[in-house]
Phi, psi and omega in degrees: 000141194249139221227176166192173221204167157193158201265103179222117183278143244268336195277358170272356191261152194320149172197152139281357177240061166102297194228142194310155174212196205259025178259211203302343203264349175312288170311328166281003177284304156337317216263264162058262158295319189267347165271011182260347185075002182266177183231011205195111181252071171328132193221184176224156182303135152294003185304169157316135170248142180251221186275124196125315179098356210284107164310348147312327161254124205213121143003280216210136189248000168253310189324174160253133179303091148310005142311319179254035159290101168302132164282344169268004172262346170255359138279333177311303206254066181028044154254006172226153152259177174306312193290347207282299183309295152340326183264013166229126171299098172263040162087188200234020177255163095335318184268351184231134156286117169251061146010299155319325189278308189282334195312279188304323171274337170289317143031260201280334169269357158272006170274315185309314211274326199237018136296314186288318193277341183290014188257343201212057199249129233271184181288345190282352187283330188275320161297346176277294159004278194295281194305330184272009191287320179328326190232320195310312192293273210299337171281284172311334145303334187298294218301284189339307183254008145304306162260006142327321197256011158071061181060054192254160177296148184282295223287025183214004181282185182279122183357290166324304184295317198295327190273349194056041185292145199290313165304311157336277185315283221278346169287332190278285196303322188290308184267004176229025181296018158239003164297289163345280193299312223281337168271343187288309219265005194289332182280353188277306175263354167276310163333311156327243149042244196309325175298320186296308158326297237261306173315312204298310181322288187292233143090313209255004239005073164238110140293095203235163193269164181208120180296128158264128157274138202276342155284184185218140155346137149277348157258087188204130191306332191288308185297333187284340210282327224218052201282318175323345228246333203237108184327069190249147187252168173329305167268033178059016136330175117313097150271325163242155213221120160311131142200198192262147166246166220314170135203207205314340183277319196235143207255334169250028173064215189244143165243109170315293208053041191264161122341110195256135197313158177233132204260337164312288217306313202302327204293312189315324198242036189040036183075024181349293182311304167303343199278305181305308200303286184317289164349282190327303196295006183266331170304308215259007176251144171273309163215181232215119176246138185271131180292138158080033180319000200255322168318299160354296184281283184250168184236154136287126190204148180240160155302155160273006188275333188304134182280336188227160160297348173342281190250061151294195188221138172255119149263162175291127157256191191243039155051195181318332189302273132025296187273323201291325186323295182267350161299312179288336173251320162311330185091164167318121146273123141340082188222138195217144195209153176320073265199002210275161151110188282237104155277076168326160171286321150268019199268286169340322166285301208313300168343287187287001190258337162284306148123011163315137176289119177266145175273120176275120180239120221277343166318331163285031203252313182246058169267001154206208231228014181266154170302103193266171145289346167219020143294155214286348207249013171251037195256138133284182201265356166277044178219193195220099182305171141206165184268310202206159159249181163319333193260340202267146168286157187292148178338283209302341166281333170291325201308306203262001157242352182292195196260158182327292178313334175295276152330332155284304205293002222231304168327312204248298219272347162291326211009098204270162198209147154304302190303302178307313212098118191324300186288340164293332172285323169298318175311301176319336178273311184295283175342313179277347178321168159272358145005097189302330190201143184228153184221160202210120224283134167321289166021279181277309165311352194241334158099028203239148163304225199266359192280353168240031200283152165276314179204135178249123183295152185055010162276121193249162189103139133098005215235173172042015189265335185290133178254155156277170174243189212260337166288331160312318189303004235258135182323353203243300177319294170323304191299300187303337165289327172315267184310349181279311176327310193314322213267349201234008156094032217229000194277131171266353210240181143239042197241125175319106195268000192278000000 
């Protein structure tokens, strides 16, 4: 069935309080989608974002971003009042997240919001507890003695802690246990939430994807929770560090700084960890896109003392074993994964022998005049089209930034028109693909240049930042989205767009 889908980050959607949430504009983004003729609401992880704002970097890889807790559904049920909200700066754009802003003020109003429930905290809260404790208890003590040590990195607390010596934890656990409930109960209602959002959508047949990374933080409740796991020295150092090596964007490549899985250790206890981590995520997803596919077969990896990406090394990952794996206790999943950049013959098996849909991204198409992979007209019919990802600048900004030749040739071979609009002739390329599903960044539907680019790699700063506002959004769009699903076979809905 041929399908179609479009990428909207959940922190991108119109709010008054800074950043997008799990409220009225979710659900009307839904509505939205299904007068749009689409089946699919593509999202980027929702975890805790640390430093850097990256939803790549996390806390936590179960948790939910207390960001998108709406405040007007926590007045709705009287832990915030309207004037409570109204008395924080939630920064001075429609169009932009200022993070610095939301840190203290979402915050501080969510201290407010947990004065109230600890006066009234309902039964459903000590059972959301109990079913999430396998990840809750170990997040919530990290956040907790996070801001004790006033956000310091775990690898830099005090020795007892850092080591997790058990009288520490239980002292700990004693003296900030109301720090604890207060991220417990911050995950409790992002659940909450994120469950209504996620009914309502499927209720309207909206799906939605959802990003797994495949690396974790190195200041993260999973690696302090889980050190046996991560290529860590006696002293819960770093030895080694995920990266990208250099190429044609970087001449010294990328430095990640994530951790790296130690993949023996992982296989002896039958990926125990990957086992939970997918299992959630599956939960809280219809389906499940994986980062970095390629990481799987071989990795890229530096010392951690190293300053450039120069002199990795490529190791062996762990390949099929790692899916048959999870497949036998999980069952067959909905998973679509990440394939883009350089494919070695065995990064090609691995794809193809998982039988997982790989991503075509069609901007990467025209970067010579050679026969790519991701002209449209090489698709097998088992991928996942795109105009762009989260990494890629929006249509209308490569136009004005790729190099000339990219752009004539992108011109001719699309045959792009001012008049139509570049990016609609690029979606029409997607659309029209033979692609089982294409999907097309909010972005590019709204027609905005590079000021809405979402993440430029290896930049830190300036990123994840961009918002719609609730008038961009409009029935004339939908609609106009509507008939290309008709002409291109690709419409989910029946509802009379006339």
């Amino acid at each position: 069935m041929r399908t179609s889908g479009v990428l909207m980050p959940i922190s991108s959607l119109p709010s008054p309080y800074g950043i997008g949430t799990l409220g009225k504009a979710a659900c009307k983004f839904a509505d939205f989608l299904v007068r749009g003729g689409q089946k699919y609401w593509q999202i980027l992880p929702i975890c805790p974002t640390s430093y850097g704002d990256s939803p790549y970097q996390s806390f936590s890889s179960f948790a939910g971003n207390p960001y998108f807790i709406d405040p007007d559904i926590l007045c709705r049920d009287k832990l915030l009042t309207k004037a409570e909200c109204r008395s924080f700066d939630w920064g001075k754009s429609d169009d932009y997240v200022d993070y610095g802003v939301m840190y203290v003020s979402r915050y501080g109003l969510l201290r407010k919001a947990y004065k109230r429930f600890r006066k009234n905290t309902p039964d459903a809260f000590y059972t959301f507890c109990e079913e999430k404790k396998a990840w809750l208890d170990d997040y919530a003590l990290f956040m907790a003695l996070k801001d004790a040590n006033s956000g310091a990195a775990w690898f830099s607390w005090d020795r007892a802690l850092k080591f997790r010596k058990p009288e520490a934890l239980d002292e700990a656990k004693e003296t900030y246990a109301q720090d604890i409930e207060f991220y417990q109960m911050l995950q409790y209602l992002f659940f909450e939430q994120w469950e209504a959002v996620k009914g309502y959508a499927n209720e309207k047949g909206i799906e939605i994807i959802g990003d797994v990374p495949i690396y974790v933080a190195a200041d993260s409740a999973d690696v302090w929770a889980n050190p046996e796991l991560f290529y860590l020295d006696e002293e819960l150092e770093m030895i080694e560090l995920a990266c990208c090596p250099p190429d044609a964007f970087s001449a010294d490549g990328q430095l990640w700084g994530n951790p790296l899985f130690r993949w023996d250790v992982m296989k002896k206890d039958g990926y125990d960890w990957w086992t939970k981590r997918i299992a959630a995520m599956a939960e809280l997803y219809d389906i499940v896109r994986i980062d970095h596919f390629r990481g799987f077969d071989y990795y890229y990896a530096i010392a951690a003392w190293d300053k450039t990406a120069v002199k990795g090394v490529w190791k062996q990952g762990p390949g099929m074993d790692l899916f048959h794996v999870l497949e036998d206790k999980l069952g067959k999943l909905p998973i679509i994964v990440e394939d883009l950049g350089f494919l070695t013959p065995s990064v090609q098996k691995l794809l193809k022998d998982s039988g997982f849909p790989g991503m075509k991204v069609i901007q990467f198409a025209f970067d010579s005049r050679e026969d790519s992979d991701y002209l449209p007209h090489n698709y097998p019919t088992n991928c996942v089209v795109y105009t762009g990802t989260h990494d890629n600048d929006t249509v209308l900004g490569w136009m004005k930034s790729a190099p000339k030749a990219s752009v004539r040739f992108a011109k001719e071979y699309l045959n792009l028109t001012e008049e139509e609009g570049y990016n609609w002739g690029m979606m029409r390329a997607a659309w029209s693909s033979v692609a089982d599903l294409a999907i097309v960044p909010m972005q590019d539907l709204l027609g905005i240049d590079s000021r809405a680019r979402m993440n430029t790699p290896s930049t830190l700063g300036g990123n994840w930042m961009w918002r719609a506002t609730k008038e961009q959004i409009t029935g004339a769009l939908a609609k106009k989205l509507n008939r290309c699903m008709q002409m291109y076979g690709r419409c989910c809905t029946k509802e009379n767009m006339e």
